[in-house]
C-alpha positions in Angstrom: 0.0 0.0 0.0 1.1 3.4 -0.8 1.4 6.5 1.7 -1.6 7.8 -0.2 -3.0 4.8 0.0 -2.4 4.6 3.9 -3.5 8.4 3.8 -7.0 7.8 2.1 -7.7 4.7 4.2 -6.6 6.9 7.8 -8.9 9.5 6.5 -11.7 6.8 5.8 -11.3 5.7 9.2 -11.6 9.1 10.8 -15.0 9.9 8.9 -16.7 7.0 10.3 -15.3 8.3 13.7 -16.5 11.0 13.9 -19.7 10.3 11.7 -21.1 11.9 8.5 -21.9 15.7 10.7 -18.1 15.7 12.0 -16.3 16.5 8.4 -16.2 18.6 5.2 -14.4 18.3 2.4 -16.3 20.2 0.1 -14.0 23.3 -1.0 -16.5 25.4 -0.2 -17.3 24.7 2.9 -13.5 23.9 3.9 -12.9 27.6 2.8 -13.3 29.3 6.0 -11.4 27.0 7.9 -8.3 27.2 5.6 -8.5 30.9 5.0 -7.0 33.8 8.0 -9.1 36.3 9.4 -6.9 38.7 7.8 -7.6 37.3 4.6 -3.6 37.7 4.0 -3.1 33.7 4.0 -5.0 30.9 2.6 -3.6 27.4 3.2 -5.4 23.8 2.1 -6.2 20.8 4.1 -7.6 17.2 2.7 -10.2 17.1 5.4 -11.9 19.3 8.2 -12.8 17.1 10.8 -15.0 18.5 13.7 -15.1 16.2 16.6 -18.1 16.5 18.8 -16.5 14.9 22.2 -12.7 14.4 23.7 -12.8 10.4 23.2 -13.5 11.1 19.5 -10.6 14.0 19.4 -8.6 11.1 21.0 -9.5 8.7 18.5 -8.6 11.0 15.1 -5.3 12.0 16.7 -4.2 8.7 16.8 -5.3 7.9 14.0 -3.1 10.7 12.9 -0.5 9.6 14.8 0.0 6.2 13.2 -0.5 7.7 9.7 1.4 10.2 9.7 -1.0 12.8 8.9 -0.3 16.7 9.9 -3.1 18.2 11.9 -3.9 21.9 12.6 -6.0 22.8 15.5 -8.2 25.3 14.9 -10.9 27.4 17.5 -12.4 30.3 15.9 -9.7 30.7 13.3 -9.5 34.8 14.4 -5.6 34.8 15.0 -3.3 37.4 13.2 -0.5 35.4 12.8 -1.3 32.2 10.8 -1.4 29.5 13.7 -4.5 27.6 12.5 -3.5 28.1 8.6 -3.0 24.3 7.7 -0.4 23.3 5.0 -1.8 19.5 4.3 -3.2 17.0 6.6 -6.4 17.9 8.6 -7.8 20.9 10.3 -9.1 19.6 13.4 -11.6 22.2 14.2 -13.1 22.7 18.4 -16.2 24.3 17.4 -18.8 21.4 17.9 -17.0 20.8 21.7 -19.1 24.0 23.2 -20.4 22.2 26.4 -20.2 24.2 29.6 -19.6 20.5 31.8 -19.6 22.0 35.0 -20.2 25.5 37.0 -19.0 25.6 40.8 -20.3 28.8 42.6 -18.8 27.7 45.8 -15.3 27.4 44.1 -15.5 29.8 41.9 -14.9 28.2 38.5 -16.3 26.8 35.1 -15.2 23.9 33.5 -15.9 24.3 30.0 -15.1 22.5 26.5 -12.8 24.5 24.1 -15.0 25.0 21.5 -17.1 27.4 24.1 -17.3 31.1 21.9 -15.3 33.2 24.9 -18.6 35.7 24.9 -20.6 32.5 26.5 -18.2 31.7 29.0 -18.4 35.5 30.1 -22.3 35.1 29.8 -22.5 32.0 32.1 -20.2 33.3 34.7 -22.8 36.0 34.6 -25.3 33.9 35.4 -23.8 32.5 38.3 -23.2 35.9 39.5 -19.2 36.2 38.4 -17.1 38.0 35.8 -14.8 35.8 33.4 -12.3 38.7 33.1 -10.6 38.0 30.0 -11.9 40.4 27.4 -10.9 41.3 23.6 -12.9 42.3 20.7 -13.2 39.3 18.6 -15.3 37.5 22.2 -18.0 36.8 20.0 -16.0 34.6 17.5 -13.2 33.5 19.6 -13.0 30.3 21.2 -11.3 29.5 24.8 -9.0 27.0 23.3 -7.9 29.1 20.8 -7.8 31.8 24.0 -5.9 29.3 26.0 -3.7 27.9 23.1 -2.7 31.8 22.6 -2.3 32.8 25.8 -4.4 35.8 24.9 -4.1 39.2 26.8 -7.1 41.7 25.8 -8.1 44.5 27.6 -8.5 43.6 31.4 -4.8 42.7 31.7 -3.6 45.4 34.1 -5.8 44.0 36.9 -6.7 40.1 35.9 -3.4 39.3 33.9 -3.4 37.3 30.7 -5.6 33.8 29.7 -2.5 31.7 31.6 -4.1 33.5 34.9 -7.3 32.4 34.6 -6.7 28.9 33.9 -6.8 26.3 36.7 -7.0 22.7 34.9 -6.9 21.7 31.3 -7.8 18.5 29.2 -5.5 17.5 26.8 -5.0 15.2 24.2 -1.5 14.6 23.8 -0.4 13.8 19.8 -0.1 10.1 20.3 -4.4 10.0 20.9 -3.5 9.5 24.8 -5.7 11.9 26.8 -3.9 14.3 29.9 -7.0 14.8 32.4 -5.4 17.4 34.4 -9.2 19.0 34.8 -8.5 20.2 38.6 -10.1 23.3 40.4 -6.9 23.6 43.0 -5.7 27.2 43.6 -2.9 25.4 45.3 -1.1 21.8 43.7 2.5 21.8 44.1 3.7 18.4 42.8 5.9 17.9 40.1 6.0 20.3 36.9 2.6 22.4 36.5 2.2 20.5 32.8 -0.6 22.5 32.4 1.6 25.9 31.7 3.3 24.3 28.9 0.2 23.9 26.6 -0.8 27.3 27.3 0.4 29.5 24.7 1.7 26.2 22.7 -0.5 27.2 19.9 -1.2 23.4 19.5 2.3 22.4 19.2 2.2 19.8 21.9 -1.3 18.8 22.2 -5.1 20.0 21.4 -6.9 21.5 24.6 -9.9 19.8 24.6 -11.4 21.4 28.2 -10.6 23.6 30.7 -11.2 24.9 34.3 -11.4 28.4 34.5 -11.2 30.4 37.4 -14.0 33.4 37.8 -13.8 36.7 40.2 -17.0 38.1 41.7 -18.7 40.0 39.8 -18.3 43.7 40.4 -21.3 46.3 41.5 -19.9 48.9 39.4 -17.8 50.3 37.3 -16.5 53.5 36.2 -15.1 54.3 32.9 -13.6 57.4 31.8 -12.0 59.0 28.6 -9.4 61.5 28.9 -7.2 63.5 25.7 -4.0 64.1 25.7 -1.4 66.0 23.5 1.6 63.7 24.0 2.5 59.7 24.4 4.7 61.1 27.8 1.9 62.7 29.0 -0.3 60.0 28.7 2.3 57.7 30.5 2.6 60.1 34.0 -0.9 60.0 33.4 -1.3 56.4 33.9 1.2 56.9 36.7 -1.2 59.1 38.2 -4.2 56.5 38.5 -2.6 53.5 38.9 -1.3 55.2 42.1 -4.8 56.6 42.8 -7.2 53.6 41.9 -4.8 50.8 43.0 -6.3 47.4 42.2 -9.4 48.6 41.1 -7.7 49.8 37.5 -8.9 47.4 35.4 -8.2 48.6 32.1 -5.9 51.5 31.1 -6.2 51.8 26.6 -4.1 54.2 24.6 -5.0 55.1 20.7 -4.4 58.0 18.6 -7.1 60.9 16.5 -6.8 58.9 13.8 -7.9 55.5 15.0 -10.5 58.1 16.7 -11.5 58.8 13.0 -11.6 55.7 11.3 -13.6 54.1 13.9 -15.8 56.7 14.0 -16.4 56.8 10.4 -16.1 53.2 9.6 -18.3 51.1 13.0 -22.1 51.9 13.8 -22.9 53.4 17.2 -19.1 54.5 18.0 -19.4 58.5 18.6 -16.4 60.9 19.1 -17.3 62.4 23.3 -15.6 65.5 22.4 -16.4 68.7 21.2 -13.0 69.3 19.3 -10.1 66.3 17.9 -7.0 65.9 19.9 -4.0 64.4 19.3 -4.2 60.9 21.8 -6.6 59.2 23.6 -6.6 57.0 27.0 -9.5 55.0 27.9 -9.1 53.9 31.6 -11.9 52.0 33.6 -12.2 50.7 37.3 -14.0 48.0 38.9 -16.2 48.8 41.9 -16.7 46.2 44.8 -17.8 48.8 47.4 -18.2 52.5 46.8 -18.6 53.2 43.3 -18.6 56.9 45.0 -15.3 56.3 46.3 -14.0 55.0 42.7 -15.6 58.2 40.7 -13.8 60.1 43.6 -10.7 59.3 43.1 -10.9 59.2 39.4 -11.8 62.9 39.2 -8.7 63.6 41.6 -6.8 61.7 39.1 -7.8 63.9 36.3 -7.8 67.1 38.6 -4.3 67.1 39.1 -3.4 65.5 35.3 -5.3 68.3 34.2 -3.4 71.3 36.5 -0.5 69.7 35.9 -1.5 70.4 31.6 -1.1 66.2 30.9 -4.6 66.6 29.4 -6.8 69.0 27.4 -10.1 67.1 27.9 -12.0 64.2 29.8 -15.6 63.1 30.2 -16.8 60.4 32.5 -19.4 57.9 31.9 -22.8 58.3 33.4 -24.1 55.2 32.9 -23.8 51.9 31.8 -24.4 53.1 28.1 -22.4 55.7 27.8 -19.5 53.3 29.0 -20.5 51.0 26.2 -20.8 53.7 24.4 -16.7 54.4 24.7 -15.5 50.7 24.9 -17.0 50.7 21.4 -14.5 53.3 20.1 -12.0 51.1 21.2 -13.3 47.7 20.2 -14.6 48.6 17.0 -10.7 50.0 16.1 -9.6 46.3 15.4 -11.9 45.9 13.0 -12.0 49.7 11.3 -8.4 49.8 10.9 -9.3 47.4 8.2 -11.8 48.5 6.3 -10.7 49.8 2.9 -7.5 49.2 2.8 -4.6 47.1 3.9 -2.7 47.6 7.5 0.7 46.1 8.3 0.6 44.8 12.1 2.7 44.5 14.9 2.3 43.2 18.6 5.1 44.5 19.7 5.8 45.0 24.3 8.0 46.9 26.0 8.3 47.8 30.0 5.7 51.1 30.4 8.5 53.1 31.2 9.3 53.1 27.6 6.4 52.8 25.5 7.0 56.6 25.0 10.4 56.5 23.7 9.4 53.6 21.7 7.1 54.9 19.5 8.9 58.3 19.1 12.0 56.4 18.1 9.3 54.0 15.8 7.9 57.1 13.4 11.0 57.7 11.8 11.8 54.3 11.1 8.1 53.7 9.2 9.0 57.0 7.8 12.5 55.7 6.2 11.2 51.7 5.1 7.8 53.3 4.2 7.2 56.8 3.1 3.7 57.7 3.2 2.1 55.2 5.2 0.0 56.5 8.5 0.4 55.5 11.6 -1.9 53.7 13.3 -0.3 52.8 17.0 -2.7 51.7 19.9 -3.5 49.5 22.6 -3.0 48.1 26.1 -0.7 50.8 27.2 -1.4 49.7 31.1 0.9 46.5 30.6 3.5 47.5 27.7 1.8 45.7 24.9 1.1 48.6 22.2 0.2 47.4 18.1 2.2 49.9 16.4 0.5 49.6 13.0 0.4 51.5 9.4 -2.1 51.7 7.4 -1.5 51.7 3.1 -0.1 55.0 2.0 -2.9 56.4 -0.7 -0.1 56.7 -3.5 1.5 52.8 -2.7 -0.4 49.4 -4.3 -1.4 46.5 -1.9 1.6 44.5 -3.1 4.1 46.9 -2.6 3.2 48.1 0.9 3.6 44.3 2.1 6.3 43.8 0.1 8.1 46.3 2.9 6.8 43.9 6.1 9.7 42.3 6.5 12.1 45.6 6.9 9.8 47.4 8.8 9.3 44.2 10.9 12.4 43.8 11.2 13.6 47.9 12.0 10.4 47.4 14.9 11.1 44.2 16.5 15.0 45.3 16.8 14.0 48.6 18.8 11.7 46.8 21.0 14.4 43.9 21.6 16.6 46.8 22.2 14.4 48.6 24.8 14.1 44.8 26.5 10.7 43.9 24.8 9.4 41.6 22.5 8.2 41.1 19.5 4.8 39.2 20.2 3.2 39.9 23.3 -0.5 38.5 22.8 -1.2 37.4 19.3 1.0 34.6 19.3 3.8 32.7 16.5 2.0 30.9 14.5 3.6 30.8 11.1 4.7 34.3 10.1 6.4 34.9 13.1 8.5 31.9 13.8 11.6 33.4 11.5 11.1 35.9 14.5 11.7 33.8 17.5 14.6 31.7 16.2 16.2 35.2 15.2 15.7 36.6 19.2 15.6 34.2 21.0 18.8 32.6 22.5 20.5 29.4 21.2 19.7 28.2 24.8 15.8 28.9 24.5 15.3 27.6 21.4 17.2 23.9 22.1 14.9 23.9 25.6 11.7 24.8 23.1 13.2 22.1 20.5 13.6 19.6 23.2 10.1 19.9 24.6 8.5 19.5 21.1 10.1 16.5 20.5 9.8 15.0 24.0 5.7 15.7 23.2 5.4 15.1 19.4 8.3 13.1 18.1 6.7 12.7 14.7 5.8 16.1 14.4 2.3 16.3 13.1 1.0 18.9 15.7 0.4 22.5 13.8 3.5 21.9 12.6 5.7 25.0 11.2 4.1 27.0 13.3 6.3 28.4 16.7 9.4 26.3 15.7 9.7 26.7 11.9 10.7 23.9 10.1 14.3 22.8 9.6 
């Protein structure tokens, strides 16, 4: 028998596993499951396959496993830098595995399936009268084992930390079709290696999360969200100095963007309304949680902007009245993601830096863009409460598509060295995934990447899981 023989008979064998409403093969229903969110890579897979529990994961990946067939994991397929973009083999898609299995009020966690749309894991810790504090604006298409596989930040990150902190136990099934229950609800298990850290942010290198247990906060009473304008990225960094000595561990979110991702979104997303009278040159959107005296919190938020504003850090501020008009401003800055977008093509980076710096950064950045790309606008924002800032561009008007990317890999390049330089990284939330392993084996050390080359092998020998994608191929 012939390897395509062996193939075609391993791929026989995983239809009737997981039965005629678990694959596609159809191009054009395979098409959005082989295809990027950013639409800038398209890869091809023989078969989708869309297991509906863990035993029949289990059951496909060793299949897999003994045929030799490449599979990429795949939640909601909304990552920005090719992780779930398949080059052969299978996509092995999560999104029929969208059981909550348990909710423990008592404890203080969920235990959900990966395919769960992040949006309903923050609805049913709702329900039980908690907040799931991981937030970003793709919750509504986003699943939590892509969340978990990313290790994705958001917007919540300067009080509730990244995915890796909300995750308690995990589920795993491992490449050889064996199954890792390591579903426990301990806040406290100190015995042996904590396994469970290495698959998050694996990107489904070393197995596919199949489940999780997730840890929930109570819910807050209150909340108070404020919008403040700024002339400079300095100001807007003693700024943040400012609350996060006034506000404490009630900051929750503290969000930096420019007037003209003000403008786009505004002109580009329904319901997303400019608060001010005149345009400035930055924005910070700031929000605290309220467990006690939301009086207290609004308090010391207008302190905070009483002395930014004597001491001229900002021109302009308005404070939410309600619950709306806080919705109102998150949508400025949720909508951005998707704006930036519309009509034209944007070159992105993920790049993080200590706060101290985030300033110097991006005044030493402009010039760069200016020098690889003349023309093309600047589009920084982001997460400016934890370092993590995506210092995009956006298609100069007199450039064609293919020439503005054909400068991505000098301007990547120019961006990542300054932020290496200034003791950051390249990738801080979105991940590898394919376009950025070239990236890690440039910066990281001959040391890190035999450790990272050791544990792939010591979990998939044969390597069939996502494979290209954090390590690139040799």
């Amino acid at each position: 028998m012939t390897s395509e023989d062996q193939w075609q008979a391993a791929l026989e064998r995983i239809k009737d596993v997981v039965g005629e409403n678990g694959w596609l093969s159809d191009p054009a229903d395979t098409a959005p499951y082989v295809t990027e969110w950013l639409k800038l890579l398209e890869g091809h897979c023989r078969l989708v396959v869309r297991p509906a529990t863990t035993a029949e994961t289990a059951e496909v990946i060793a299949i897999c496993h003994e045929a030799g067939i490449p599979v990429t994991p795949q939640g909601g397929n909304t990552g920005m830098v090719g992780g779930a973009v398949p080059d052969g083999g299978i996509v092995l898609s999560l999104d029929r595995m969208s059981r909550v299995r348990a909710v423990d009020a008592e404890n203080a966690t969920l235990t959900v399936e990966a395919g769960c749309l992040l949006a309903d894991v923050q609805k049913t810790a709702e329900d039980a009268g908690f907040l799931f504090p991981l937030s970003l604006a793709s919750e509504g298409s986003c699943r939590i084992g892509g969340n978990i596989s990313t290790n994705a930040g958001g917007n919540n990150t300067v009080r509730y930390g990244n995915t890796r902190e909300q995750v308690l136990g995990l589920e795993v099934v491992l490449p050889d079709g064996r199954v890792w229950d390591g579903l426990r609800a301990l806040r406290k298990n100190n015995t042996g290696y904590d396994l469970k850290h290495l698959f998050i942010g694996a990107e489904g290198t070393l197995g596919i999360v199949t489940a999780a247990v997730l840890s929930m906060v109570p819910a807050p009473r209150d909340r108070v969200t404020t919008m403040a304008a700024a002339n400079s990225w300095d100001d807007l960094l003693t700024l943040f100095g400012i609350m996060r000595g006034r506000l404490s561990g009630s900051l929750v979110a503290f969000e930096a963007f420019t007037d003209l991702c003000m403008e786009i979104t505004v002109h580009h997303i329904d319901d997303a309304t400019d608060p001010f009278a005149e345009r400035h040159p930055l924005y910070a959107l700031m929000e605290a949680s309220c467990y006690d005296d939301a009086a207290a919190i609004r308090d010391a938020f207008e302190a905070g902007l009483g002395e930014a504003f004597d001491a001229g850090l900002i021109v302009d501020a308005v404070i939410a009245e309600s619950g709306q008009q806080a919705d109102n401003l998150w949508r400025i800055r949720e909508g951005l993601p998707e704006a930036q977008s519309i009509g034209t093509t944007v070159i992105k980076h993920d790049i993080s830096v200590p706060i101290s710096r985030l300033a110097e950064f991006v005044a030493a950045g402009a010039p760069l863009v200016a020098q690889t790309i003349p023309g093309a606008k600047l589009l920084p924002f982001g997460h400016m409460g934890d370092g993590n800032l995506h210092y995009n561009m956006l298609q100069p008007d007199a450039m064609d598509r293919d020439d503005f990317l054909a400068h991505k890999p000098d301007i990547n390049r120019a961006l990542h060295d300054l932020a290496v330089s200034m003791g950051g990284t390249f990738s801080a939330e979105h991940g590898i995934g394919l376009t950025k392993a070239g990236e890690l084996a440039h910066y990281r050390s001959d040391v890190e990447m035999d450790l990272m080359g050791r544990v792939k092998s010591a979990f998939d020998p044969t390597g069939i899981m996502n494979p290209g994608k954090v390590l690139a191929k040799t």
